[in-house]
C-alpha positions in Angstrom: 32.6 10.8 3.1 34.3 14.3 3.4 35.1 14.7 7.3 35.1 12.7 10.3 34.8 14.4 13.7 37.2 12.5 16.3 36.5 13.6 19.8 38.4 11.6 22.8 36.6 12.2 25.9 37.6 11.3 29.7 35.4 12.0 32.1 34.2 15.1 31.0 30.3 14.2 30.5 28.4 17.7 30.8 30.8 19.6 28.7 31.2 16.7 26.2 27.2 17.5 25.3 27.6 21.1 24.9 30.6 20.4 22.6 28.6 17.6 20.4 25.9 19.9 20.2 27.6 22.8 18.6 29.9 20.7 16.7 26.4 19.0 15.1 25.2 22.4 15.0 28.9 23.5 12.8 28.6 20.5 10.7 25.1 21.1 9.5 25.7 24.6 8.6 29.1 23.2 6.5 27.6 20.4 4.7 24.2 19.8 2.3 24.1 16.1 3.2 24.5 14.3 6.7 26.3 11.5 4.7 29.2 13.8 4.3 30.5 14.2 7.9 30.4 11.6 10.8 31.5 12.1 14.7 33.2 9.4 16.5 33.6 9.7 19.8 36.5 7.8 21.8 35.2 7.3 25.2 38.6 6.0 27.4 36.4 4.1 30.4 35.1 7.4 32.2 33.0 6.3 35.4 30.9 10.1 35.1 28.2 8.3 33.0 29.4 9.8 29.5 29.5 6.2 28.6 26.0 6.1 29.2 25.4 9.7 27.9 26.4 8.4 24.4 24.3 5.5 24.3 21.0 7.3 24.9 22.3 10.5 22.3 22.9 7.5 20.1 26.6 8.9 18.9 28.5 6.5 16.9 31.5 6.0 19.3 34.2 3.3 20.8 33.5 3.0 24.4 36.5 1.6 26.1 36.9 -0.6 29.3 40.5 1.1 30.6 41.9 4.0 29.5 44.6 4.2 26.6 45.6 7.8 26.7 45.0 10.5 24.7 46.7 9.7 21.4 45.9 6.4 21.1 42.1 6.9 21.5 42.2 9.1 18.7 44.2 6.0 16.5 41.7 3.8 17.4 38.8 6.2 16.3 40.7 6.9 12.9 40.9 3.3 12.7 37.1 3.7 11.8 36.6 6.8 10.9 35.3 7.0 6.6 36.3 10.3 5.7 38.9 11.8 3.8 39.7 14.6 6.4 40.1 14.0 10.1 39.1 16.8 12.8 41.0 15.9 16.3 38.6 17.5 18.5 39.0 18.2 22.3 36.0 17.4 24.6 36.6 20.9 26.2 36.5 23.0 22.7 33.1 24.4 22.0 32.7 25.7 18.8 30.5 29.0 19.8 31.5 30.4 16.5 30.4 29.3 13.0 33.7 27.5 11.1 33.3 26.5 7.5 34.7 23.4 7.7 34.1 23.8 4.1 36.9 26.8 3.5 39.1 25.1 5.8 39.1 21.7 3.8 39.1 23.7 0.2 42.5 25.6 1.7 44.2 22.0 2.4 42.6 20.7 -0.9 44.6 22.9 -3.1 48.1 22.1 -1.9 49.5 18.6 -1.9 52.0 19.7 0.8 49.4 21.4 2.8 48.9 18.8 5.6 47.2 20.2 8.3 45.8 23.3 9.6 44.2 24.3 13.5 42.1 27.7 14.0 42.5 30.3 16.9 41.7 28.5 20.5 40.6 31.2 22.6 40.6 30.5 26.7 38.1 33.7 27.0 37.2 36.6 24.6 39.8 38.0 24.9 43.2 35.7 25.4 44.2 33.1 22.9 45.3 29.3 24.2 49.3 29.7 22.9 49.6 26.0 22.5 47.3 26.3 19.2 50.5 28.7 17.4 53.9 27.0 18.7 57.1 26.0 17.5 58.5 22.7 18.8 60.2 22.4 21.8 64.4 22.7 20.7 66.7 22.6 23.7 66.9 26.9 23.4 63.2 27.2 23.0 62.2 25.1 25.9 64.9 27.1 27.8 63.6 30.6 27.2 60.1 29.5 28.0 60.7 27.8 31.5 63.0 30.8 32.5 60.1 33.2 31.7 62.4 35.0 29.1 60.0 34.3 26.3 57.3 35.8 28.6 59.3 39.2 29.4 60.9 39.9 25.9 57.5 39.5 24.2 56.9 42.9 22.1 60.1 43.5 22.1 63.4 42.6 19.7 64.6 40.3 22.0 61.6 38.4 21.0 62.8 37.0 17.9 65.8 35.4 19.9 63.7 34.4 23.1 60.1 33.8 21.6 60.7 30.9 19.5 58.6 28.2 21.2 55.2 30.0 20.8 56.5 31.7 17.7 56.0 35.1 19.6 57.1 37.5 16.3 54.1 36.2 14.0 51.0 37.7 13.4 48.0 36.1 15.2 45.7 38.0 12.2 47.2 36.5 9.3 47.7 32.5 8.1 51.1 31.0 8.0 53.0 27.8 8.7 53.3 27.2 12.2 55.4 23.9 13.9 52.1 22.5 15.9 49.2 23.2 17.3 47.5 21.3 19.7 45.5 18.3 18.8 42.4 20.4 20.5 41.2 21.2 17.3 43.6 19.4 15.0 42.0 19.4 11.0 44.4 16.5 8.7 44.4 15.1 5.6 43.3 11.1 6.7 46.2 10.0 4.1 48.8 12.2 6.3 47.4 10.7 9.8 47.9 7.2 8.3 51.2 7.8 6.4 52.9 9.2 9.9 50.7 5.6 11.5 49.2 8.6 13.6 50.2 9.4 16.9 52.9 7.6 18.8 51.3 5.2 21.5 54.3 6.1 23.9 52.6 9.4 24.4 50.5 8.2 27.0 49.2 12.0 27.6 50.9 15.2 26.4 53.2 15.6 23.5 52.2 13.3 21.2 50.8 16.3 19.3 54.4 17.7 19.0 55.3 14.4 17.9 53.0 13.8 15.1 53.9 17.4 13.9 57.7 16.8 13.8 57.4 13.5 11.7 54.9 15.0 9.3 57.2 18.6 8.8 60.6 16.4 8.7 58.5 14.0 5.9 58.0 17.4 3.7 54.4 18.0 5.0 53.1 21.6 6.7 51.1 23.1 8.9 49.3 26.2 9.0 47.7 28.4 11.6 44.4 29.5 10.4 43.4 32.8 12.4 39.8 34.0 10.6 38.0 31.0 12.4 37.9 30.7 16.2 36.3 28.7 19.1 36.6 28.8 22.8 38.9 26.2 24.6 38.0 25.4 28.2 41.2 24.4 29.2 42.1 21.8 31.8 38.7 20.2 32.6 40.5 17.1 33.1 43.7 16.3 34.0 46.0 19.1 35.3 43.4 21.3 36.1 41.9 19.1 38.9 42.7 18.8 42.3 45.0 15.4 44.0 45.9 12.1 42.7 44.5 13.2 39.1 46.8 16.3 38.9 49.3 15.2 39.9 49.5 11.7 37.6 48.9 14.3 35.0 52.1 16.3 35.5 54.2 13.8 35.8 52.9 12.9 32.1 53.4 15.8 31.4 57.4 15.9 32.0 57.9 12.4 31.3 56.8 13.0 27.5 59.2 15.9 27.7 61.7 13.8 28.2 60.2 10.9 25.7 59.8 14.0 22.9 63.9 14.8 23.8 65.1 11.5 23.9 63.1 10.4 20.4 64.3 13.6 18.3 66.7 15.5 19.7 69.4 13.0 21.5 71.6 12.4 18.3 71.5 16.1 18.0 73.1 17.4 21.2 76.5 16.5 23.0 76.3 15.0 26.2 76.5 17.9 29.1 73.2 18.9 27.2 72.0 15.2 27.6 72.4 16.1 31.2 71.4 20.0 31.8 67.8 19.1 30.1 67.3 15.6 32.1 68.1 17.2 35.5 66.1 20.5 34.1 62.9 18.7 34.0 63.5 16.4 36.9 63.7 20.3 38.6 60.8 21.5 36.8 58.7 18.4 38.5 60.0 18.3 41.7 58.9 21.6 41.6 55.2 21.0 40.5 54.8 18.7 43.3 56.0 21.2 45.9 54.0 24.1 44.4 51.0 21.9 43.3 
């Protein structure tokens, strides 16, 4: 088998059917025979009826009695999956526009050291998501992005000292080698996924995308942003996006895998008084969340 499609889904039931039907729609324009792809879908125990949605559509998929997070869903669905790519598909990313899966596997095909590529996530026709074309998170890069200076030097030759955490001073029109993308649409060669034991289970939500990316580039492995293929991302249909208790759990995820991503990979590398500037900089960042939220 060529490709298995991983999609985690929480709670996300209506979208979840658009996205399987234009990802069965992608597929079938991509590949001659139905034996060379598969879709797994990772259902962590939504209470919408997508649970129920999948059994009628008859998808091959895990169905789970308590959610696991994000990155270990997609384990456990690798864990099954029978072909020799993996695609680490959002539930929110609809691919409106065809992608030949088929290009995209020959260009990771001919490179032993290519490991992984995404394409361009736009949020509407017109903006790009920024999370698909980043650079990971160093103490100076996080810096500039929180303090908006990555935002306001943009365009400008400041950017190349400010922009490095969405690698502002690329071309979005051109492949290259990016840090990470975000496991939205997240296309890697199975032997890769299984050689890094895929993504840290610590990562309950958030950043074990960033994760997985560091331990494949520091094994010799890369990444590429792959431009000339796109499809829409509707960000935030669960989690942060929604009002109350769900927000809000979802922040907190967010910062404490900040701090998880920090004290994993960058502790030995920093003295102390940084130690302590970035711990009581995201303790800041989500007070503030909850006061603003």
């Amino acid at each position: 088998m060529i490709l298995s499609v991983i999609i985690v889904s929480h709670n996300t039931k209506e979208l979840l059917a658009k996205t399987l039907d234009f990802v069965n729609q992608r597929l079938g324009e991509s590949f001659n025979k139905k034996n060379d792809y598969e879709v797994i879908v990772v259902d962590n125990a939504s209470t919408d009826g997508t649970q129920s949605m999948l059994k009628d559509r008859k998808i091959q998929s895990i169905l789970l009695p308590h959610n696991i997070g994000f990155g270990n869903a997609n384990n456990r669905g690798a864990r099954v999956a029978r072909g020799t790519y993996l695609l680490l598909l959002n539930s929110d990313v609809l691919l409106t526009e065809p992608v030949g899966f088929e290009k995209l596997i020959e260009f990771l095909y001919h490179d032993e050291k290519k490991s992984a590529l995404t394409i361009k996530l736009m949020l509407d026709s017109a903006h790009m998501d920024p999370a698909c074309h980043r650079g990971f998170p160093t103490v100076w890069n996080a810096f500039a992005y929180f303090t908006g200076l990555e935002k306001i030097t943009r365009n400008t030759p400041l950017a190349r000292l400010f922009g490095g955490y969405h690698l502002t001073t690329l071309s979005l029109d051109t492949i290259h080698e990016i840090d990470c993308p975000s496991a939205a649409f997240f296309l890697i060669k199975r032997r890769v996924f299984e050689k890094e034991h895929g993504f840290d289970p610590d990562y309950f939500f958030y950043a074990e995308d960033i994760d997985l990316c560091y331990r494949l580039k520091k094994n010799g492995g890369s990444i590429f942003f792959y431009p000339h293929m796109s499809a829409l991302h509707l960000k935030y249909q669960s989690g942060m996006a929604k009002n109350g208790t769900t927000s809000n759990t979802a922040k907190q995820h967010f910062f404490s895998s900040m701090l998880l991503f920090y004290e994993k990979h960058y502790f030995a590398k920093y003295p102390r008084f940084i130690h302590i500037l970035v711990r009581g900089g995201v303790r800041v960042l989500a007070f503030m969340s909850r006061i603003f939220s």
